[in-house]
C-alpha positions in Angstrom: -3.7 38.3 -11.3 0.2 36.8 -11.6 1.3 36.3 -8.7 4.9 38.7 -8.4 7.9 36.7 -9.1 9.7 36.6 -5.3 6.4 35.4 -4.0 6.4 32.4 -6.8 9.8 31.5 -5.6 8.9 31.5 -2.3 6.2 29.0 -3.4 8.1 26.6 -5.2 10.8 27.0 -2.6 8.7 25.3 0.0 7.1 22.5 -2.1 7.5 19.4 -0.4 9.8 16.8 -1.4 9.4 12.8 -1.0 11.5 9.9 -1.6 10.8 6.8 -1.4 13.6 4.1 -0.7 13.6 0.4 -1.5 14.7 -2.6 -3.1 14.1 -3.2 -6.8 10.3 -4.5 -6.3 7.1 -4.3 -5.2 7.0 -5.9 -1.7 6.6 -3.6 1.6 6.8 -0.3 -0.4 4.1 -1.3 -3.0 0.9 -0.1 -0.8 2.7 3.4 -0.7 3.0 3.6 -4.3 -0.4 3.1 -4.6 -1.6 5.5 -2.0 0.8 8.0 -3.5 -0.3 7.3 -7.4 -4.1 7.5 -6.2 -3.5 11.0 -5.0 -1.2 12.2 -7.5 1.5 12.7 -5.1 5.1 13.5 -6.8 7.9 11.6 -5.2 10.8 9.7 -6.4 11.1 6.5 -6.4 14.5 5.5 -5.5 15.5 1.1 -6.0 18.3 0.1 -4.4 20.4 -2.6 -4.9 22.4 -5.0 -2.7 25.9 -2.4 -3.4 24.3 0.8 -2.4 22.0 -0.6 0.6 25.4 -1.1 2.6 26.1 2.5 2.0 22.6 3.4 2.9 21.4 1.1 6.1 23.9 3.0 8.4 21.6 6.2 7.6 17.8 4.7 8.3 16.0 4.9 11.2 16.0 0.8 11.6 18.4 -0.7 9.4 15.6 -2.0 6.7 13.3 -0.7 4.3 10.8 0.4 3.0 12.0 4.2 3.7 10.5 7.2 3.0 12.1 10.7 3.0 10.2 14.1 3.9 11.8 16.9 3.3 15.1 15.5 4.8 13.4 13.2 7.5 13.4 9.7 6.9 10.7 7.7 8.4 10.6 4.0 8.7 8.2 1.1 8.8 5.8 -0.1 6.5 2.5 1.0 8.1 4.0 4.0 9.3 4.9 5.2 5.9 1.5 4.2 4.6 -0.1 5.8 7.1 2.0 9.0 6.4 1.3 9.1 2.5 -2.2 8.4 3.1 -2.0 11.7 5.1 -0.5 14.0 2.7 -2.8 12.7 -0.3 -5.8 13.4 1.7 -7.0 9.7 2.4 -6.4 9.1 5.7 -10.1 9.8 7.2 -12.4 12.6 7.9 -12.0 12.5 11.6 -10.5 10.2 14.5 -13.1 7.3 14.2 -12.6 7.3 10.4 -8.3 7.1 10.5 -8.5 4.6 13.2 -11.0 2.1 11.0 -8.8 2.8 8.0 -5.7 1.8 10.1 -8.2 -1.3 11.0 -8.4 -2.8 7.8 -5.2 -1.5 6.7 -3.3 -3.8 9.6 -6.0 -6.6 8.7 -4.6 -6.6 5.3 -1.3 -6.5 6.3 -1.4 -9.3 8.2 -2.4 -11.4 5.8 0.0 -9.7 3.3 3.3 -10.4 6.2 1.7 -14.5 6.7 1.7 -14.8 2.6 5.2 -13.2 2.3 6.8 -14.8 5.4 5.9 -18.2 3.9 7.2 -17.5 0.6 10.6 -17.4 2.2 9.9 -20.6 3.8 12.6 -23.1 3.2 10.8 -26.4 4.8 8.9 -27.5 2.0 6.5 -29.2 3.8 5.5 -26.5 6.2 5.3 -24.5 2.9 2.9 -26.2 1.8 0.9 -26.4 4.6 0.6 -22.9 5.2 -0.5 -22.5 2.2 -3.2 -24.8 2.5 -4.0 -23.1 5.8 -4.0 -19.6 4.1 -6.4 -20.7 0.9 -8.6 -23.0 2.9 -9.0 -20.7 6.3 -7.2 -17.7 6.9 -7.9 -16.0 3.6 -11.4 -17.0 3.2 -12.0 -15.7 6.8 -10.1 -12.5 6.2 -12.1 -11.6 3.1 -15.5 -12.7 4.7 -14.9 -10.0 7.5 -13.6 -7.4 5.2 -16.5 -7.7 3.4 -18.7 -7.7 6.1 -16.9 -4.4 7.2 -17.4 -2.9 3.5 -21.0 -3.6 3.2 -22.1 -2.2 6.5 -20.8 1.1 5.3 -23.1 0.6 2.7 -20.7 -1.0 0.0 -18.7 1.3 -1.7 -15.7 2.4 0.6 -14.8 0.8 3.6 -14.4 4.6 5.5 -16.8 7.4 5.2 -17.7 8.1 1.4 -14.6 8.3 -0.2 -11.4 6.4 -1.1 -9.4 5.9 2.0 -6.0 3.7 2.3 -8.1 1.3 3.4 -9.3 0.8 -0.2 -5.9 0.6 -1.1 -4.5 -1.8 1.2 -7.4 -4.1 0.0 -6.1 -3.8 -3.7 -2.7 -4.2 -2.9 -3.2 -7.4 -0.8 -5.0 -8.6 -4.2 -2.1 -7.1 -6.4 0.0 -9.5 -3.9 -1.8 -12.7 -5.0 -1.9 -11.6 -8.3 1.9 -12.7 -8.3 0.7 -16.4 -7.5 -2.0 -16.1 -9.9 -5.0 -16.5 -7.4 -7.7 -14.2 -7.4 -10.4 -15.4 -4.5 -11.9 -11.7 -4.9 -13.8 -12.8 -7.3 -15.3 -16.5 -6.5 -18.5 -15.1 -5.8 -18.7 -14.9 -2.0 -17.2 -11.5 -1.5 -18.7 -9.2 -4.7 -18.6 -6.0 -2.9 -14.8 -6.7 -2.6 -14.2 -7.5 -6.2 -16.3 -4.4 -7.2 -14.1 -2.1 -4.8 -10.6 -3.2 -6.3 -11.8 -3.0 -9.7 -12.9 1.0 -8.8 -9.4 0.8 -7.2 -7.8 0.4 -10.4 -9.5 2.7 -12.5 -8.9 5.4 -10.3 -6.3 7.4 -13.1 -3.0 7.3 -10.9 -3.4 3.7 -10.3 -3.9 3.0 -13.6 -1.3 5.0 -14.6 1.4 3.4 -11.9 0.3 -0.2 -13.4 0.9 0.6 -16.8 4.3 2.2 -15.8 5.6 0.3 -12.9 9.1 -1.6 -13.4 8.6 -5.4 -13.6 10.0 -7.2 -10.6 9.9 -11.0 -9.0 8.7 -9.8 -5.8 
């Protein structure tokens, strides 16, 4: 049975709506595209460039971005908005020991992903290059030994429960970071169930869908 035109329009009325603000790239904002795409959340997604984030900075919670808009209310923060989209697409966790070890290896991933980034920007060469000797020869292989230790003892597929969580996703978008630098130590051989859970990652439909569609960027 139709539902009777005022009640549609109350409906619609109170669909949510998202925005998502930041600058013309991948970056801090990237893991909540993903999360969103995987759950086929509508939102728009809003790049700003040097001229309008003067206009805009006065009007976020922190003065930086990534931001993301809820109905009006702009949230700030990285994780926070992660966290937030992860909620709304139904991938945050079944219950509080589940969120809290997908906030585990979400933060373990960001780490890594704020060491990687941070030293990008470095303008020593020579400490450069060290950290990213450090990074390749310890950190990362350490990282990825334990996250793979933490997928496998909840039996290999997903590192929460029995279904995709954010967690999954902040795995693939640590390995869509190193992408950019064309390393992929996923797949050397000592982390399989890894490799086998960012390849799922990006067959899910939304993902694949966002990668074939996402604007090009540097960052």
């Amino acid at each position: 049975t139709a539902l009777p035109i005022s009640l549609r329009g109350q409906l619609c009325s109170k669909m949510p709506s998202y925005k998502l603000y930041y600058f013309p790239g991948r970056g801090r904002a990237e893991i909540t595209r993903f999360v969103l795409a995987a759950g086929n959340i509508e939102y728009e997604d809003i790049r700003i460039g040097g001229d309008k984030w003067g206009e805009l900075k006065p009007k976020t919670p922190a003065g930086h971005m990534p931001v993301f808009e809820a109905d009006g209310v702009m949230i700030s923060e990285s994780q926070a908005i992660a966290g937030f989209a992860a909620e709304i697409a139904g991938m945050r966790g079944e219950t509080p020991v589940e969120r809290a070890q997908a906030h585990m290896v979400a933060e373990m991933a960001n780490d890594m992903f704020e060491t990687i980034v941070k030293n990008h920007f470095e303008k020593d060469e020579a400490k450069k290059a060290e950290k990213s000797k450090e990074v390749t020869e310890k950190l990362m292989p350490a990282l990825l030994g334990n996250l793979e230790k933490i997928l496998v003892s909840n039996g290999g597929e997903f590192f929460v429960g029995s279904k995709l969580s954010y967690a999954d996703i902040a795995l693939f978008n640590l390995n869509d970071l190193l992408s950019f630098g064309k390393v992929d130590p996923m797949n050397s051989g000592n982390t399989p169930k890894l490799a086998a859970l960012v390849k799922k990652v990006a067959e899910l439909p939304g993902v694949k869908a966002w990668l074939a569609k996402r604007p090009e960027s540097h960052f």
